[in-house]
N, C-alpha and C positions, 0 to 999 in steps of 0.2 A: 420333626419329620412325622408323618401322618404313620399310622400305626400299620397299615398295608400298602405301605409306599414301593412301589417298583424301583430296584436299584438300578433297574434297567434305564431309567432316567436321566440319572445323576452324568453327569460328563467325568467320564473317567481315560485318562490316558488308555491307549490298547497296548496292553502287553506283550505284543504280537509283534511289533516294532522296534528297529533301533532304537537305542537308548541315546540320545543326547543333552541332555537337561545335566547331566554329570558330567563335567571336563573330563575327558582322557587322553587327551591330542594333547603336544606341543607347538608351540606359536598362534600369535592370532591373540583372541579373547581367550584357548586355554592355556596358557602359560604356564611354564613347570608349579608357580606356586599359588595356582587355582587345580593344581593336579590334584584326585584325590589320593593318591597313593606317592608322592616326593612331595607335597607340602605337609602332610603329617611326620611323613618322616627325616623331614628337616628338623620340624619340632621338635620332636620326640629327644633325638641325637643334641640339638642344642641344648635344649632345657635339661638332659641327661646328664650332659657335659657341666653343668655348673652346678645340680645339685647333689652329684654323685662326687666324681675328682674335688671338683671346687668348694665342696663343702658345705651347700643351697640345705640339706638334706639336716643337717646339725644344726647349722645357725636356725633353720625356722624352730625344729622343735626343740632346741635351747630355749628360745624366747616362749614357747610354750607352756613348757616344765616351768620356766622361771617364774612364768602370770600365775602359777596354779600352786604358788610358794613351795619349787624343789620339790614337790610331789606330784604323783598325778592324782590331783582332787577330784577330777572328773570322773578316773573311772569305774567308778561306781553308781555315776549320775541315772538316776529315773530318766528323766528325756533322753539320754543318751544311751543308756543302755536298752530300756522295755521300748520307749516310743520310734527312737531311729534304729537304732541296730533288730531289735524285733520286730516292729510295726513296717520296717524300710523294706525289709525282706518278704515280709508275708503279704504287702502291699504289692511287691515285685510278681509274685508267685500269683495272689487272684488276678493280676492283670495279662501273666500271662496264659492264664486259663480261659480269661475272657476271649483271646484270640484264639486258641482253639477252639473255641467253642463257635467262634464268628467261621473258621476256617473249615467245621464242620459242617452249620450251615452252608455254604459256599459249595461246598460238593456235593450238597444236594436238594439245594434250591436255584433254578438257572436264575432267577432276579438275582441272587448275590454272584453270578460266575467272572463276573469278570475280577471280584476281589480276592478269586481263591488261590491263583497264584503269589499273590504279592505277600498275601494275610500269614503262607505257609512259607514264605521268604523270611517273613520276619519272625514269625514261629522258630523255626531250626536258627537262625540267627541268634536271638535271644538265650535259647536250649544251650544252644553249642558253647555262647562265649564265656558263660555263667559256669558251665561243666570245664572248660578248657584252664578257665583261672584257679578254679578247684584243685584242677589234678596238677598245676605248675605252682599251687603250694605246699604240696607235699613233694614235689621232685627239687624245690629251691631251699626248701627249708631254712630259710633266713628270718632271722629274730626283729621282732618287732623291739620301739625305742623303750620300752619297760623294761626288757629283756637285759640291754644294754645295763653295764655297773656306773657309768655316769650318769645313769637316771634312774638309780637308785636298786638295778638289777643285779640281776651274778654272773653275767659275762663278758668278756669283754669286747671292746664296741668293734665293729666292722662293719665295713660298708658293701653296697652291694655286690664290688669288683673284686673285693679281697676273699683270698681263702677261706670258708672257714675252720679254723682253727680245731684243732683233735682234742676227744675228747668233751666237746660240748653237747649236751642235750640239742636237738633239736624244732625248730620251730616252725611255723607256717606262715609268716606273715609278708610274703610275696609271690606273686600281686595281692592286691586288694578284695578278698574275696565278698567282703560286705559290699564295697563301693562297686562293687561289675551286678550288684541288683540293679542297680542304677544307672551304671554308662550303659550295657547292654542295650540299652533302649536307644540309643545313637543310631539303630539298627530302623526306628521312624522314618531316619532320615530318606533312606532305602523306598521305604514304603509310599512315602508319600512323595518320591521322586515317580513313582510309577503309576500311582492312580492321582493324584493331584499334587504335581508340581511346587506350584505357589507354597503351599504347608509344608514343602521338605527342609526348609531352616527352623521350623518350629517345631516338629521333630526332633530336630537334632539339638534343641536348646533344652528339649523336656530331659534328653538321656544327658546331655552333659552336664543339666542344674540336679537334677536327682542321683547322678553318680557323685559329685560336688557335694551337695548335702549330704551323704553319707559317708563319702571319703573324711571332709572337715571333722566329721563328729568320730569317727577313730580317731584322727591327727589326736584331735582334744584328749581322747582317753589315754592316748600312749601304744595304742592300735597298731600305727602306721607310720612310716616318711611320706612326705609329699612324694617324692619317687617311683612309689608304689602304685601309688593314685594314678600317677602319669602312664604307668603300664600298663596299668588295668584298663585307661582309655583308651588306647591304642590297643590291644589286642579284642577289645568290641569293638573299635571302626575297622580292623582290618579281619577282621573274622564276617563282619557285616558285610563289606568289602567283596571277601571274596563270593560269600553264597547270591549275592546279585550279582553281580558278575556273572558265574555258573548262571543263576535261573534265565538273567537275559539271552545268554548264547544259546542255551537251548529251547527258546521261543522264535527265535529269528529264523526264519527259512534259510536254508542254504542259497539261495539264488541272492537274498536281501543281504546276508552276511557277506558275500561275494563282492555287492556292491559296492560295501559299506567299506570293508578292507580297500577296495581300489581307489575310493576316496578317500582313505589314510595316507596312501601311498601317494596318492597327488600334490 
């Protein structure tokens, strides 16, 4: 792009408009499990179901511990510790400064206006879901698989349904606080649902491989359950979820919102 190129150009969704490019309806082409809000949380409760009750949760990082010979060799890994746990996050953090920084442009250059709503959708998105998994690690305080005395820790094991047990130190290791630098970005998906369509699964491929890459690399350390990771995804799609949601309804005229509802209803 030319270095004084008019954003005014570029074909961008108006944000000013219904949103339909996100299923929300039932029947038709949106179907409950094109829904964005029951087909994640179909998942979510399924995949729940077998790795929390059924045991998904143990058996993986059994075979973990096991590769790593009944220790966790990893955690103390350079790549794993300085380059994704350090680098994952600080990588997280300059890129979301780059979007404030784009978001401040945008309020006060009219070439960039039409990105400034979206750019601040995924602003507070990213902000919110990063701080939200933060503070639901210190209210869960649930032990990471190090922690556990089957894997070579000083407590004993419980899962995420069970009590825990009087008298234990407490822990922080749910959700996923490293892996939501990562999912958080699901919140693309969002973004580019609103100024260019076509790109909103590549968005959402960028937050759910880099939540992935940094989820996998705790599993390794002794970090995390898969489990964790799963929650963490889900409360950045539906943290993301909800603030589009909000910024659409409050871009929509009332008279277009009106319409829009009477076409739900038909």
């Amino acid at each position: 792009m030319a270095r004084n190129a008019d954003l005014s150009t570029i074909p961008l969704v108006s944000t000013t408009q219904p949103r339909r490019d996100i299923p929300n309806r039932t029947g038709g082409s949106s179907a409950w499990w094109r829904s964005p809000v029951a087909a994640p949380l179909a998942a979510l409760l399924l995949a729940s179901i077998v790795l929390v009750p059924m045991g998904g949760d143990r058996w993986i990082a059994d075979r973990i511990f096991a590769a790593e010979g009944a220790h966790w060799t990893l955690r103390g890994s350079f790549v794993l510790t300085r380059v994704l746990h350090g680098g994952g996050k600080a990588l997280s953090t300059l890129a979301w400064l780059g979007v404030l920084a784009m978001t401040l442009r945008a309020t006060i250059d009219a070439r960039w206006k039409p990105l400034r709503r979206p750019l601040l959708v995924l602003l507070l998105s990213v902000a919110v879901s990063t701080l939200l998994v933060s503070s639901l690690k210190h209210l869960t305080r649930m032990d990471c698989p190090w922690d556990a005395a089957i894997y070579g820790g000083s407590h004993p094991y419980f899962t995420l349904l069970q009590a825990r047990p009087a008298g234990i130190k407490p822990s922080g290791c749910f959700p996923a606080g490293q892996a939501s630098a990562g999912y958080a970005w699901v919140a693309l998906y969002f973004f580019f649902a609103s100024v260019r369509p076509a790109w909103r699964r590549i968005g959402l491929a960028i937050g759910i491989g880099a939540g992935a890459i940094l989820g996998i690399a705790q599993q390794l350390r002794g970090a995390h359950y898969l489990s964790h990771d799963l929650w963490t995804l889900a409360i950045c799609w539906f943290v993301a979820l909800a603030i589009h949601r909000l910024s659409v309804r409050r871009t929509v005229h009332p008279g277009m919102q009106a319409a829009n509802d009477g076409d739900r209803s038909s």
